[in-house]
C-alpha positions in Angstrom: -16.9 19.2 31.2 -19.0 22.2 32.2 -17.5 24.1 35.6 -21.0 24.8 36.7 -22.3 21.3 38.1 -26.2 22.5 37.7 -26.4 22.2 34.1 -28.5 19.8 32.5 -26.6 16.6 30.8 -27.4 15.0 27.1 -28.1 11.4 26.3 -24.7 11.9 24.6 -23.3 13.4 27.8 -24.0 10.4 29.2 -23.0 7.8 26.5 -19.2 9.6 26.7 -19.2 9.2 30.5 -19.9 5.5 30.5 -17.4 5.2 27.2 -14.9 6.5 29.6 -15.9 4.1 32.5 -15.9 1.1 29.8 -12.4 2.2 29.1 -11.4 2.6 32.5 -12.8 -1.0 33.1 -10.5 -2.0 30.3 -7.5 -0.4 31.6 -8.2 -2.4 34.8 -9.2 1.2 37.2 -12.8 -0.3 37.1 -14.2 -3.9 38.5 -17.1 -5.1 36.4 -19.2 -4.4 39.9 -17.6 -1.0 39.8 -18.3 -0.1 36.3 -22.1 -1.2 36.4 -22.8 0.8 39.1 -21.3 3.9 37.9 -23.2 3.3 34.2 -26.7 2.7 35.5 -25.8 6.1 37.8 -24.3 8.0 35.1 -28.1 7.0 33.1 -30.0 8.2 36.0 -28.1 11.5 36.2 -29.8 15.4 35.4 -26.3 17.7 35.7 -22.9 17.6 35.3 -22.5 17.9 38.7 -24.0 13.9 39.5 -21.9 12.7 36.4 -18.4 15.1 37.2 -18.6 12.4 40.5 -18.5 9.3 38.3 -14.7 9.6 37.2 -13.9 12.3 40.0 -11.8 9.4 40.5 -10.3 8.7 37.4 -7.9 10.2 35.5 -8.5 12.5 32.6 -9.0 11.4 29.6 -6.2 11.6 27.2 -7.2 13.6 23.4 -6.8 10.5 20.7 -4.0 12.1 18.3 -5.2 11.4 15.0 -2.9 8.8 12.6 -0.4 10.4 11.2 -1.1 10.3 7.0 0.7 6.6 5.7 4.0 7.5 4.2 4.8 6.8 0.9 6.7 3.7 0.1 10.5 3.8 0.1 10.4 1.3 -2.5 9.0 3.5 -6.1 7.0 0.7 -8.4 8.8 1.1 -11.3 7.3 -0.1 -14.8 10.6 -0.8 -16.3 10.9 -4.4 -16.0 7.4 -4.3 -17.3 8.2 -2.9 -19.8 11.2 -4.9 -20.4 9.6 -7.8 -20.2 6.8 -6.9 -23.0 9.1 -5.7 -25.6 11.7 -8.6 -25.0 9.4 -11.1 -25.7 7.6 -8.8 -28.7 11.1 -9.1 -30.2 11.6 -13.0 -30.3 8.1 -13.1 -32.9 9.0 -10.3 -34.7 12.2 -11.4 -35.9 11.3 -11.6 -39.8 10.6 -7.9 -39.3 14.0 -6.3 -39.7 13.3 -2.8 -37.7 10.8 -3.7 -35.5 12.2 -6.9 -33.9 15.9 -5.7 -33.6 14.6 -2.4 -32.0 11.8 -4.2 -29.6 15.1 -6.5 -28.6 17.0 -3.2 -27.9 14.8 -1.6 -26.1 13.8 -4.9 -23.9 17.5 -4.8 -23.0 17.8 -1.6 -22.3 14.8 -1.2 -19.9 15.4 -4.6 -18.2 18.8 -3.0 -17.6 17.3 -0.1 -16.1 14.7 -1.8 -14.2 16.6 -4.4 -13.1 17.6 -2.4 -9.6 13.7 -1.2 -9.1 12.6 -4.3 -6.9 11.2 -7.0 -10.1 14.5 -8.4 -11.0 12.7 -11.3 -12.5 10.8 -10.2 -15.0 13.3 -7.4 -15.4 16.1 -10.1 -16.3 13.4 -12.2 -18.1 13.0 -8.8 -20.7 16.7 -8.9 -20.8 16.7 -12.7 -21.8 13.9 -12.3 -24.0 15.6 -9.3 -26.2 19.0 -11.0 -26.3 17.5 -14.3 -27.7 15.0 -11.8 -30.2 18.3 -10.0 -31.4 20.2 -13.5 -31.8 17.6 -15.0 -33.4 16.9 -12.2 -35.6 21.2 -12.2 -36.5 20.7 -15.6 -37.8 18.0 -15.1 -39.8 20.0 -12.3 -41.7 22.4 -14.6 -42.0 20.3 -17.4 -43.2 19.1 -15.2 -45.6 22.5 -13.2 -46.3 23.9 -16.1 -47.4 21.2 -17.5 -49.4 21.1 -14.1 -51.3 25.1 -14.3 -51.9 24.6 -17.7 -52.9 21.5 -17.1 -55.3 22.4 -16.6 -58.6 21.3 -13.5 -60.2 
């Protein structure tokens, strides 16, 4: 507020006086009977000197500290048992394709084994059962077809 009470006063002088009787009101320092009377006379006033009177009474009003910025999560989103979870189940219908299903089994195994600890043990374990049953699967068929080679004459 201005120290020299004879200064003229703003509409938006004005509007922050009665915001500060509204929230005295809500704080219970006001009456409703209280609080319209000191609005429709903080409206009627010229200079800071009729307002200053208005909340004379009341206590200061305290400076809103800004919010603080949010803080990053303590839990990091991993993509891992994402990850694990696509290449575990790319393994199971690639398993006719010697290098590609064996390593999309590996690597679904390896990064549901990773990811398993970064909060989606689900689909991190579901990438680890989807590679172990691509690189079974893909066993039997080599020895399906192993043993139908051996057994083939030439």
């Amino acid at each position: 507020m201005y120290r020299d009470p004879r200064i003229r006063v703003s509409d938006t002088d004005r509007d922050a006086i009665v915001a500060r009787l509204n929230a005295a009101t809500a704080e219970g320092r006001l009456n409703i009977d209280e609080f319209s009377y000191r609005a429709q006379r903080a409206y009627a006033s010229r200079t800071w000197g009729e307002l200053s009177r208005l909340v004379a009474d009341l206590p200061a009003p305290q400076e809103v500290q800004p919010m603080p910025p949010p803080r990053k999560s303590t839990v990091s989103v991993s993509r891992l048992p994402l990850l694990a979870l696509i290449f575990g189940a790319l393994s199971i219908p690639t398993v006719a394709c010697f290098p590609l299903g064996s390593t999309a089994a590996v690597a679904g195994i390896v990064l549901g084994a990773l990811g398993i600890r970064s909060g989606n043990r689900g689909m991190a374990a579901a990438g680890i059962a989807c590679g172990v049953l691509g690189l079974a699967l893909q066993l039997v068929v080599f020895a399906v077809f192993g043993v139908m080679d051996a057994a083939s004459p030439d």
